[in-house]
C-alpha positions in Angstrom: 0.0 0.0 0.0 1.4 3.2 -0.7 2.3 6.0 1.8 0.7 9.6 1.3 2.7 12.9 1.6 0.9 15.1 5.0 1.1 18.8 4.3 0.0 20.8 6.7 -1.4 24.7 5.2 0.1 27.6 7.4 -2.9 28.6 8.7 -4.1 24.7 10.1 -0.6 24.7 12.0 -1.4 28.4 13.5 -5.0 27.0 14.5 -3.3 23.9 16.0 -0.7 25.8 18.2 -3.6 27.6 20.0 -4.8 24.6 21.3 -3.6 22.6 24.4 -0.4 20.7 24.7 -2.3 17.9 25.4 -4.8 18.0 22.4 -2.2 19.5 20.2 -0.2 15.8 20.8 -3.3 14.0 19.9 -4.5 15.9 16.7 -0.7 15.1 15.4 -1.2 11.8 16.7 -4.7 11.6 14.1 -2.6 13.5 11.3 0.6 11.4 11.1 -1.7 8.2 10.8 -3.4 9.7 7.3 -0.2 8.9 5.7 -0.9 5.4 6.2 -4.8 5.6 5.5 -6.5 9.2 4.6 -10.1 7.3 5.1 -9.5 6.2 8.4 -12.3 4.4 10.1 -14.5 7.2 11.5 -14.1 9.6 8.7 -16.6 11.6 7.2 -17.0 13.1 3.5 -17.8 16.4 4.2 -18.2 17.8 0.8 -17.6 15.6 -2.0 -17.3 17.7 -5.1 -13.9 19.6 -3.2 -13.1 16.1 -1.6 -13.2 17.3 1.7 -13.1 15.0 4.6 -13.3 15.2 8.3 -11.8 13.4 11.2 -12.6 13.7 14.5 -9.7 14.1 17.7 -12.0 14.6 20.7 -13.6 17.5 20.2 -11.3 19.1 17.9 -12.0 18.6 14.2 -9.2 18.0 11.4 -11.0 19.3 8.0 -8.8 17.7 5.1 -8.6 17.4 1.0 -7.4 13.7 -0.2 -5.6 13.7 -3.8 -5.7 9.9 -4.5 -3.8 10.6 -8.0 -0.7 12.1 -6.3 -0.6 10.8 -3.1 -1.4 14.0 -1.5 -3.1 15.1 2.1 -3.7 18.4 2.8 -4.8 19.4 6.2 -7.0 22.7 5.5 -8.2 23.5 9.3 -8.1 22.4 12.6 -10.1 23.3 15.4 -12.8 22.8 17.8 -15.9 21.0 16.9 -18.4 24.4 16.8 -15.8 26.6 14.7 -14.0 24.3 12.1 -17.2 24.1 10.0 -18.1 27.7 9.5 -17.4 29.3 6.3 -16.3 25.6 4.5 
């Protein structure tokens, strides 16, 4: 099976150093496994026409994009579970 490249936008790791130390370890925790499997168990298509996808850590959300053809994840936001959705 073939391992997928994590990037991270700018603006998903700013959102992810205002959380906790403890959540922050988690969330990376949730990230670093996508490589392995971007449709983890648990994962939900968000919006399917800009193959968006969500996974849940707690109550912080990970809002993602999978690009199957290049091997790609890109972590778009990150935040808790009554923000991360507004203005998708």
């Amino acid at each position: 099976m073939a391992t997928y490249t994590v990037t991270i936008l700018p603006s998903a790791l700013g959102q992810l150093a205002e959380l906790p130390r403890r959540d922050q370890k988690k969330i990376k925790e949730r990230i670093d496994r996508l490589a392995v499997d971007p449709r983890l168990p648990g994962v939900k298509n968000l919006q399917v026409e800009l193959n968006l996808f969500r996974l849940r850590s707690g109550n912080y959300r990970i809002i993602y994009s999978i690009e199957d053809v290049r091997l790609v994840v890109l972590v778009i936001r990150i935040g808790h579970r009554r923000d991360v959705y507004r203005g998708l």
